[in-house]
C-alpha positions in Angstrom: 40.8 86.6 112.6 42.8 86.6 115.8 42.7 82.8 115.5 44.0 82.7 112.3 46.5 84.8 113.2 47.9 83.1 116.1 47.9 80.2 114.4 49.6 81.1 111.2 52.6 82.8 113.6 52.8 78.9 115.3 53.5 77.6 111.5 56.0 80.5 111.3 57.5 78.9 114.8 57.2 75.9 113.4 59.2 76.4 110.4 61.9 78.6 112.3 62.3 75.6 115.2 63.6 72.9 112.0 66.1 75.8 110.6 69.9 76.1 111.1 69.7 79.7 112.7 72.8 79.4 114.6 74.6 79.1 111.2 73.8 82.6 110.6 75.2 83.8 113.8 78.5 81.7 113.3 78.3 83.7 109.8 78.2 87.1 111.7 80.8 86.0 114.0 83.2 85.2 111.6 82.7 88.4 110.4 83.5 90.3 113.7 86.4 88.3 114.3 87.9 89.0 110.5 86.6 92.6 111.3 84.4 92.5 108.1 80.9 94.4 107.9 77.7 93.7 108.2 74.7 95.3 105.7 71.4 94.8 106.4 68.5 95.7 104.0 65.1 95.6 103.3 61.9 97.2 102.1 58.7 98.6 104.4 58.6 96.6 107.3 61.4 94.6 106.4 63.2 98.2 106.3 62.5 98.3 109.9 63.9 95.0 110.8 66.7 95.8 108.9 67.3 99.0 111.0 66.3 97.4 114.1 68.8 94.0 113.5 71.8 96.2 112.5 71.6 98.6 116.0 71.2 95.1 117.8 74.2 93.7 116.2 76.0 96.9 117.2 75.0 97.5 120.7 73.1 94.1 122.0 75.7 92.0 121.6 78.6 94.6 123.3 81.1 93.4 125.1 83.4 95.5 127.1 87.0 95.9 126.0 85.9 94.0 122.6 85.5 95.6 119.3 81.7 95.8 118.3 80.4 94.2 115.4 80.2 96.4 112.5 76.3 96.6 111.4 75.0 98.8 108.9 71.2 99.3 108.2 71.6 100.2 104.5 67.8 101.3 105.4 68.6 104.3 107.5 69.9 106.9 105.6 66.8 108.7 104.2 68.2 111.4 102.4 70.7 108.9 100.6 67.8 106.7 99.6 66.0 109.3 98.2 68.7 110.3 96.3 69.9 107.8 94.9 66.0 106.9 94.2 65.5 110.3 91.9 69.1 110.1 90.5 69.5 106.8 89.5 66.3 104.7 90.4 64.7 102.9 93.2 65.6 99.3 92.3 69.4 100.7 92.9 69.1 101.9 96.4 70.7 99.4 97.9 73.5 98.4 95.5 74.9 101.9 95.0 75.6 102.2 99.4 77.6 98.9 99.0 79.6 100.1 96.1 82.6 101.8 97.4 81.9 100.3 101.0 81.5 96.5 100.8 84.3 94.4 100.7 85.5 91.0 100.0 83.7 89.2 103.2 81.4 91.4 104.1 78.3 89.8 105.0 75.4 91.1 103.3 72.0 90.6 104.5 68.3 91.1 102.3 65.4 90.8 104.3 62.4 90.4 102.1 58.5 88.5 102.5 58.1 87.5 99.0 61.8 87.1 98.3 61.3 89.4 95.1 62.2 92.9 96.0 64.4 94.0 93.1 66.5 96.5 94.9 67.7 93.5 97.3 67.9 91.5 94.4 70.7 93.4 92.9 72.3 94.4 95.9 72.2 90.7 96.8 73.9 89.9 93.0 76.5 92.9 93.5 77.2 91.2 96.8 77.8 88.1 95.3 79.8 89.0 92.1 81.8 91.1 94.4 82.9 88.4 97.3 80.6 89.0 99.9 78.6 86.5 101.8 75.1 86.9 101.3 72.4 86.0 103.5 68.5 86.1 102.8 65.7 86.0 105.4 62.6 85.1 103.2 58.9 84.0 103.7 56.6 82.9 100.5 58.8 79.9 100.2 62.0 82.0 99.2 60.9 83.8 96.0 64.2 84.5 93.7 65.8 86.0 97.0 66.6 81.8 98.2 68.7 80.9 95.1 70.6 83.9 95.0 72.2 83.8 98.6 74.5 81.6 100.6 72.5 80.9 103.3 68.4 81.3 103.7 66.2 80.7 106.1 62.9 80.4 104.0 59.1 80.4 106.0 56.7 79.0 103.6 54.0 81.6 105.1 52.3 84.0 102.8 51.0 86.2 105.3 53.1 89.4 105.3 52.3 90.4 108.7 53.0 87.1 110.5 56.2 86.9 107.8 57.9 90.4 109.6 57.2 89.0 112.7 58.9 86.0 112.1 61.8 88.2 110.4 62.0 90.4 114.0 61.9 87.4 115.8 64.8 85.9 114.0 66.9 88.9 113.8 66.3 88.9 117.7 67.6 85.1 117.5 70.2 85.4 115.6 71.3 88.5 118.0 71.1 86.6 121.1 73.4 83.7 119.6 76.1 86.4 118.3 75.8 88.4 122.3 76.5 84.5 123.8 79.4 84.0 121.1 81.3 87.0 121.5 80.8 87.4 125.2 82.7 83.4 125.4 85.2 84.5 122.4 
């Protein structure tokens, strides 16, 4: 089993190594420099990557004297969740925080394994109807989640562990890239 693992995490790798990450970053920068926000969502794990990537973006890639970038883990607000969960319904979570907040250029990030978590699936469409720039980090092979954004970076992995690894890993990437940008900007 620990085989198998290991080894399906090296296709992951593998996969990651032949995708334009640093697009992404440039996408974040651009952001930060046209002081636009940054939403970051996702389900279970992918919650937690989402909450973990958004306080990276915030505080890992600080720079003194220099504006931070302006992440928000549309994850982390459990009583608003909830809420809007009862009072509207779950697959809404996500598209009722960026009413009212996102803007045109926001970027707008939906982490999701299968790529067909309906709540970042119409967060992802408000996004897009609504001028943001939407980003998807995806395993499965992309699921609906891959047409529906901008930019994806797909794994073809169906393993969901070895898939939110991949997704930490790559929100750590994609952090280190955005630190190195804004510290030379």
């Amino acid at each position: 089993m620990i085989q198998d693992y290991i080894n399906c995490l090296k296709g992951c790798l593998e996969e990651l190594s032949n995708q334009n990450i640093e697009e992404i970053a440039d996408i974040i920068v651009g952001a930060w420099k046209n002081k636009k926000h940054v939403f970051i969502m996702g389900n279970g794990g992918s919650a937690t990557t989402a909450s973990h990537f958004a306080r990276d973006l915030q505080v890992g890639t600080a720079v003194k004297g220099k504006p931070r970038v302006q992440a928000i883990g549309l994850t982390d607000n459990v009583a608003l969740i909830t809420a809007l969960a009862n009072d509207i319904d779950y697959s809404s979570v996500f598209e009722e925080q960026l009413i009212g907040q996102m803007g045109v250029g926001d970027v707008v990030i939906g982490i999701s394994a299968s790529g067909n978590s309906p709540n970042v699936l119409k967060a992802i469409r408000y996004a897009r109807e609504n001028g943001g720039i939407t980003i998807g980090f995806v395993g499965f092979g992309g699921g609906k989640l891959k047409n529906l954004v901008d930019k994806a970076i797909v794994l073809s992995q169906k393993g969901y562990r070895q898939v939110e690894d991949m997704h930490l890993c790559l929100s750590h990437m994609v952090t280190e890239l955005v630190a190195e940008k804004l510290a030379n900007a």
